[in-house]
Backbone bond lengths (Angstrom), bond angles and torsions (degrees), N, CA, C in turn:
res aa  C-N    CA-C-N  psi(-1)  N-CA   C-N-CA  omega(-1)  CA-C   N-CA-C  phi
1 X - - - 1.457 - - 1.523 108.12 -
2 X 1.439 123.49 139.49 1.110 138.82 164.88 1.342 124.58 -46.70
3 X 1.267 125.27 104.94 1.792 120.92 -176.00 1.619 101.07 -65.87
4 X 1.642 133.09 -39.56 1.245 124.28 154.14 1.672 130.89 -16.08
5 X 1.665 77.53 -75.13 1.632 83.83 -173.93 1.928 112.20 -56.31
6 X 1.457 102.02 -58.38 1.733 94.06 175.50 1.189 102.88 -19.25
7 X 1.285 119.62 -84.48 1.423 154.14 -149.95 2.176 94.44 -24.75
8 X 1.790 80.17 -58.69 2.015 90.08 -177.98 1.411 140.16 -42.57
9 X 1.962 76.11 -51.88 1.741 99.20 168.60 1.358 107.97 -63.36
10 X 1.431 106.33 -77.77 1.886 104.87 -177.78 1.741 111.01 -22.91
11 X 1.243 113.08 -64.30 1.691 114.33 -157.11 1.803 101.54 -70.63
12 X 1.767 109.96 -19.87 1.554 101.08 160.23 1.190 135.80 -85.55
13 X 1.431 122.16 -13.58 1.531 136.99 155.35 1.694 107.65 -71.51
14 X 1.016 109.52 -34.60 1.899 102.99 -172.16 1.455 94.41 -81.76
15 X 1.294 127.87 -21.38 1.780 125.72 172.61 1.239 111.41 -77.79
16 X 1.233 121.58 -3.90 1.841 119.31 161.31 1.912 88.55 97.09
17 X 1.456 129.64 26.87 1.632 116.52 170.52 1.642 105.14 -96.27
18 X 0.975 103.97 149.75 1.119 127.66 146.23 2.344 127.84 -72.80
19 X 1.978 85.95 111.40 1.826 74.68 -153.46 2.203 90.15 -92.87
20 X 1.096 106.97 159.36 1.566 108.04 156.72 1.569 121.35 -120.67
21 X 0.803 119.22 168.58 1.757 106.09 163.99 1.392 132.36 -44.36
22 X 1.870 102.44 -47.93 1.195 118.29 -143.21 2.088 85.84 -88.31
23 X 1.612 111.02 -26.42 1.237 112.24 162.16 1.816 125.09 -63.70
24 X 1.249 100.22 -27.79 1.144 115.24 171.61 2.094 132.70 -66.86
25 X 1.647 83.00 -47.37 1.570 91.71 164.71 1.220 112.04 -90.90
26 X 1.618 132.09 5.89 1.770 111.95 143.69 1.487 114.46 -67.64
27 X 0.957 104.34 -0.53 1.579 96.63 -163.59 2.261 94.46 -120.21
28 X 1.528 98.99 32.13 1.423 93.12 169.81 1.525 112.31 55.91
29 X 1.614 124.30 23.28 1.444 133.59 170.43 1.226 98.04 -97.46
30 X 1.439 130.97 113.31 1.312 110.47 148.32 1.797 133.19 -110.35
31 X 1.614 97.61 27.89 1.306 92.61 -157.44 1.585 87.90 -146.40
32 X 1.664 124.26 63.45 1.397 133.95 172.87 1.256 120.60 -36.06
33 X 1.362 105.66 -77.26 1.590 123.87 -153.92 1.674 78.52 -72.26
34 X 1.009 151.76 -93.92 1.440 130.89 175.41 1.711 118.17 25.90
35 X 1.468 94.52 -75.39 1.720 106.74 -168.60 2.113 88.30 -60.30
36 X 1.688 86.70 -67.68 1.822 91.30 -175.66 1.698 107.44 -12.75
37 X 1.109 104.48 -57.40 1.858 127.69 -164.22 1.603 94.06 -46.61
38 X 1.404 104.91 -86.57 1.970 112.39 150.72 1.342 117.75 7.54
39 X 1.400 99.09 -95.10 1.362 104.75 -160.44 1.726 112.61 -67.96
40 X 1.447 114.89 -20.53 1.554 112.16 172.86 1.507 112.23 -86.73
41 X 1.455 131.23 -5.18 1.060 126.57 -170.17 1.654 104.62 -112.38
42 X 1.259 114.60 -60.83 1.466 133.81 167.10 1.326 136.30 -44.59
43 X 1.665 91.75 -36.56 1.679 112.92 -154.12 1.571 89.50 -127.53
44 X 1.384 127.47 2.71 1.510 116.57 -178.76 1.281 114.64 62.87
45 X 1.230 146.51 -8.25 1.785 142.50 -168.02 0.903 92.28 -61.14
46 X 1.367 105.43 153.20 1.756 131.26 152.02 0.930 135.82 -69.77
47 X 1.305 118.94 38.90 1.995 117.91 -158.31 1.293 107.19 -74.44
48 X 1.464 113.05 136.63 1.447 125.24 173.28 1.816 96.94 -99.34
49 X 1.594 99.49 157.19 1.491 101.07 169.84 1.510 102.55 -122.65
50 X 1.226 116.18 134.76 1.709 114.95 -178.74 1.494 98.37 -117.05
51 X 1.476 117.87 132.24 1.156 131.13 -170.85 1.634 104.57 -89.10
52 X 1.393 131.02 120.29 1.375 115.07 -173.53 1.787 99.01 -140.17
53 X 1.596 97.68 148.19 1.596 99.34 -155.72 2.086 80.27 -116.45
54 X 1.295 89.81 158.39 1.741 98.44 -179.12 1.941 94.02 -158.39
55 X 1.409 96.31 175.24 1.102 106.97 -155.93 2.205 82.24 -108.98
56 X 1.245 121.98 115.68 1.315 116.30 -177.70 1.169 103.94 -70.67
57 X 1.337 123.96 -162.44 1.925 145.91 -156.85 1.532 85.82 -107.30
58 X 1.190 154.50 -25.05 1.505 158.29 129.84 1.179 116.38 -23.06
59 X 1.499 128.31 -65.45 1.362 131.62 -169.45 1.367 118.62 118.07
60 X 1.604 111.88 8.68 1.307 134.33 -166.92 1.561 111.81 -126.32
61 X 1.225 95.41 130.52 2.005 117.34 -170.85 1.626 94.21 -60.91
62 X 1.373 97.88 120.95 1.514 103.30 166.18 1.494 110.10 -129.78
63 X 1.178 134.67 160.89 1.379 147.84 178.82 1.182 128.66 -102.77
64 X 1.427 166.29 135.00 1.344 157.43 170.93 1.339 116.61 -147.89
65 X 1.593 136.16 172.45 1.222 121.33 -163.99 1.771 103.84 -124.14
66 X 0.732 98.77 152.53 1.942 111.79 -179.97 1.375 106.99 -137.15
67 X 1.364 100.22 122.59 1.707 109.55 -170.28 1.737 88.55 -114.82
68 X 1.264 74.23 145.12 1.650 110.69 170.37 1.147 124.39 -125.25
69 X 1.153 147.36 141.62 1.921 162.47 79.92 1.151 109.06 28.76
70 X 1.855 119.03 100.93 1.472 97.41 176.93 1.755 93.56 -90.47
71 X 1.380 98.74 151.00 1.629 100.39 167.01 1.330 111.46 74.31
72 X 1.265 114.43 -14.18 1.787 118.91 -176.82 1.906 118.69 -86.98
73 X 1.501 92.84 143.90 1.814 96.69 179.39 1.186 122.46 81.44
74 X 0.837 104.09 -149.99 1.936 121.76 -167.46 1.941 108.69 -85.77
């Protein structure tokens, strides 16, 4: 794993964001829940995962996860 990438996620969860994957692979991450794994196991964080359903570019209910910082940031 990339000490970079940690580095991104961590300092965007400790800024009070909300991260997703699909935010994640703009940013050349393709392997989230990985780091997530990291930083909650390694790094002690509190990451919550919020399950959120949307309507895709199809027309079909899809699901994905958005981790959060409990208690962390702004």
């Amino acid at each position: 794993m990339d000490a970079t990438q940690l580095s991104i996620i961590k300092e965007k969860l400790e800024a009070g964001e909300r991260v997703t994957s699909m935010e994640a692979f703009d940013l050349g991450i393709t392997r989230l829940a990985a780091i997530i794994y990291v930083l909650r196991n390694d790094h002690g964080m509190n990451i919550i995962t919020n399950r959120c359903t949307t309507v895709n570019r199809y027309g079909h209910l899809t699901t994905y996860a958005e981790y959060v910082l409990v208690g962390g940031g702004v």
